[in-house]
BAVO-368707 format. One record per residue (C-alpha): x, y, z; residue in three letters. Coordinates in steps of 0.2 Angstrom, whole numbers, padded with zeros to 4 digits, always signed. Each point is the difference from the previous one (the first is absolute). Layout:
BEGIN
XYZALA;...
//
This chain:
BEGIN
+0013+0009-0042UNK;-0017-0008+0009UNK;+0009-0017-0008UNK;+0013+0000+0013UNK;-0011+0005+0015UNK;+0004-0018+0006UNK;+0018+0004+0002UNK;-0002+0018+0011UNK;+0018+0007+0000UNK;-0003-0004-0021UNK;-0015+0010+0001UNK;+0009+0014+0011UNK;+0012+0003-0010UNK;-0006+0001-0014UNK;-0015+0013+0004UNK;+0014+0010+0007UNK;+0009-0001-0016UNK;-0013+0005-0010UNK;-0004+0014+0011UNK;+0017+0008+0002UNK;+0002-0002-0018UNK;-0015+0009-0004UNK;+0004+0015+0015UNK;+0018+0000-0008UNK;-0008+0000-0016UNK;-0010+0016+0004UNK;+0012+0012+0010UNK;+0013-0005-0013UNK;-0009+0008-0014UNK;-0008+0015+0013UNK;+0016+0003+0006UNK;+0008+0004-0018UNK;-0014+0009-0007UNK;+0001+0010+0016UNK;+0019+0003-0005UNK;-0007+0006-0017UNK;-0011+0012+0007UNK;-0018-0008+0006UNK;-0001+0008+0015UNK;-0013-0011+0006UNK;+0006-0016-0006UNK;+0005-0007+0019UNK;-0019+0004+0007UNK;-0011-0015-0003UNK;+0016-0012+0005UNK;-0009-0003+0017UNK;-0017-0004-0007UNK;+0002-0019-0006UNK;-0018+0004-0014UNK;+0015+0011-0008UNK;+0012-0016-0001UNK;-0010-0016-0002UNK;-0009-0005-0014UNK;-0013-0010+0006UNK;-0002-0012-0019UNK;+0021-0001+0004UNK;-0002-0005+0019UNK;-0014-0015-0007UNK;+0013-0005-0012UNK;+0013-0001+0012UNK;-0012-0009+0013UNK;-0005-0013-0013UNK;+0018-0002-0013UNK;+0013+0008+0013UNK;+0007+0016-0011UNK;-0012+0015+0001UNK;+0002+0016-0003UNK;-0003+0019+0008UNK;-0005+0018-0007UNK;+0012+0006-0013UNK;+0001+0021+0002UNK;-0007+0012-0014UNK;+0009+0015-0005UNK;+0005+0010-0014UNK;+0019+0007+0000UNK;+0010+0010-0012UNK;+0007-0013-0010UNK;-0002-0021-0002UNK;+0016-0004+0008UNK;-0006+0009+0017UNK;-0017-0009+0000UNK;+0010-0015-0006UNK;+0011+0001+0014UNK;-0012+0004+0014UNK;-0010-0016-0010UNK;+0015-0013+0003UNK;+0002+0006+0017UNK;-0013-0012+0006UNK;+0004-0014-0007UNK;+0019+0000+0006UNK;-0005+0005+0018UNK;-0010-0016+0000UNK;+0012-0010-0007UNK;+0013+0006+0012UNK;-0012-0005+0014UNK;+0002-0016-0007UNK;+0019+0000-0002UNK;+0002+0005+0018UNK;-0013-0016+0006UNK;+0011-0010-0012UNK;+0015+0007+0011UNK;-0009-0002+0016UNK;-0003-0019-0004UNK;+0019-0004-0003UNK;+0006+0009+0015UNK;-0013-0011+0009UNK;+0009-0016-0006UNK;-0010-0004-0017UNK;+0009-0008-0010UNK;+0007+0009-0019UNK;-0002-0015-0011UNK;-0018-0004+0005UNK;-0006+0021-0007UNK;+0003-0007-0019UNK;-0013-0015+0005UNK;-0012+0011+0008UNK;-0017+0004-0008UNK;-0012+0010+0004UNK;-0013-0012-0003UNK;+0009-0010+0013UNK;-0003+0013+0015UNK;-0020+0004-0003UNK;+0000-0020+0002UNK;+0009+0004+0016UNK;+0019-0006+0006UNK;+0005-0008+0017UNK;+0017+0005+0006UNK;+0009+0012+0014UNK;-0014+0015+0004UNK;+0013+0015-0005UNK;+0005-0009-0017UNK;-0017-0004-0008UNK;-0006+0016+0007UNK;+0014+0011-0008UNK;-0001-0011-0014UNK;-0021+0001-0003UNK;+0005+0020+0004UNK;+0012+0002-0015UNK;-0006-0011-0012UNK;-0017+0007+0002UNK;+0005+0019-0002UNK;+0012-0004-0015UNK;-0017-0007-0008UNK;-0009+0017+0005UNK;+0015+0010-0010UNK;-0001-0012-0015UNK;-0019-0001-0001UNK;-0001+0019+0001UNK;+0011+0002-0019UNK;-0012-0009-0008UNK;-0008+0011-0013UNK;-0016-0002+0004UNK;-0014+0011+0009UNK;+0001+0005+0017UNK;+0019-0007+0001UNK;+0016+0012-0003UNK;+0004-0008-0014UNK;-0015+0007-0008UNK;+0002+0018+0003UNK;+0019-0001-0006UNK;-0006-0009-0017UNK;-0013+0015+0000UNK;+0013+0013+0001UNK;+0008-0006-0018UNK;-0015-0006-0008UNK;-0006+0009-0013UNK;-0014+0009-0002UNK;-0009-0008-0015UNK;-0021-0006+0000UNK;+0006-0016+0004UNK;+0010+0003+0016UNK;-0013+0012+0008UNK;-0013-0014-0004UNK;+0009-0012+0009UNK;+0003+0012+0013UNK;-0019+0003+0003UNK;-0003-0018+0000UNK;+0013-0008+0012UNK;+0001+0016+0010UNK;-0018+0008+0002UNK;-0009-0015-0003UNK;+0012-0010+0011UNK;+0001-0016-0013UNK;+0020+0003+0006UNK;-0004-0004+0018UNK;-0010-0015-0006UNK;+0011-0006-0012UNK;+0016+0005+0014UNK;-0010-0014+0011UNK;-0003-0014-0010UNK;+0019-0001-0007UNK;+0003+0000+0017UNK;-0016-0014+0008UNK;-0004-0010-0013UNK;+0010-0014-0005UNK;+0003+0000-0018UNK;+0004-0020-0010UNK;+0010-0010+0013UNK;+0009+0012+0010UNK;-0003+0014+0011UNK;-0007+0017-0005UNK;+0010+0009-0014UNK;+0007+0016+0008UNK;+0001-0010+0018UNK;+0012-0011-0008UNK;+0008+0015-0008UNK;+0001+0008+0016UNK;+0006-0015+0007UNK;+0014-0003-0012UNK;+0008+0019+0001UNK;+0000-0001+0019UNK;+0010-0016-0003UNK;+0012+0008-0011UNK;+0004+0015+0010UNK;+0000-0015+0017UNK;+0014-0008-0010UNK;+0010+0015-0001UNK;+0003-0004+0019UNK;+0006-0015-0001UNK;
//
């Protein structure tokens, strides 16, 4: 994101995007477990210690995609925790979709979201104000909602894979390790900095390559 600090409406929207996906992302998943009886699930939403995570907001400062808290609980069954789970990363995702919308009501062109790359905006774009903002805005959250299904430690991703792992010596080891000895967070940021042969960083390119995909469904 500090990448596109030369362009400022780049920059704009893309911190906004990352930060309304990471809100969505929260009172997504406190709204449902408040429906499935956490009384308290809404309380911390005003506190932003209880939505950013500050190794997620260095990430998306330095690769673009970063990520927030992803709620605790335990529920009756894994289909509600499941559920209450997935409920972040599909209210970031619709932040996305709607900045996606919000660039094509301001005139962005269709064809041109197929072509589009992430990669592309933290280098910063030139064009009408409202389209690259909308467009840095949507790209951005969409990045947030798939960064946050990836199975590793402190992501979404992680806690849904937890829920149907099973319980063997060699799950709870790796457990300890990437979760209480924070190897996942470690290894979370070097997919994700640290250019790997001649391309970019592994899971930035993944990243990068799904938000294309679901871009191209617009067009």
């Amino acid at each position: 994101m500090l990448r596109s600090l030369a362009h400022p409406v780049t920059f704009l929207g893309l911190l906004v995007g990352y930060l309304l996906a990471i809100a969505a992302h929260a009172a997504a998943q406190a709204f449902v477990a408040r429906s499935l009886g956490d009384r308290w699930a809404t309380r911390d939403l005003r506190k932003p210690a209880k939505i950013i995570d500050p190794f997620g907001a260095i990430s998306a400062a330095i690769a673009g995609p970063g990520w927030g808290i992803t709620r605790e609980g335990r529920y009756r069954s894994r289909g509600q925790q499941l559920t209450m789970l997935l409920a972040g990363p599909v209210a970031a995702m619709l932040v996305g979709v709607i900045g996606v919308v919000g660039y094509l009501v301001a005139g962005g062109l269709r064809e041109l979201l197929s072509l589009i790359r992430l990669a592309d905006l933290l280098q910063g774009v030139t064009g009408p104000a409202g389209q690259v903002f909308t467009l840095s805005l949507g790209v951005e959250a969409l990045a947030v909602g798939v960064l946050s299904l990836i199975p590793l430690p402190p992501l979404t991703g992680w806690r849904i894979l937890m829920l149907y792992a099973g319980r063997s010596q060699g799950w709870q080891r790796a457990r300890y390790y990437l979760e209480e000895r924070n190897f996942g967070v470690v290894a979370l940021l070097v997919l994700l900095l640290i250019p790997l042969g001649f391309g970019g960083p592994l899971l930035l390119e993944l990243v990068d390559w799904i938000v294309g995909l679901l871009l191209g469904l617009a067009v």
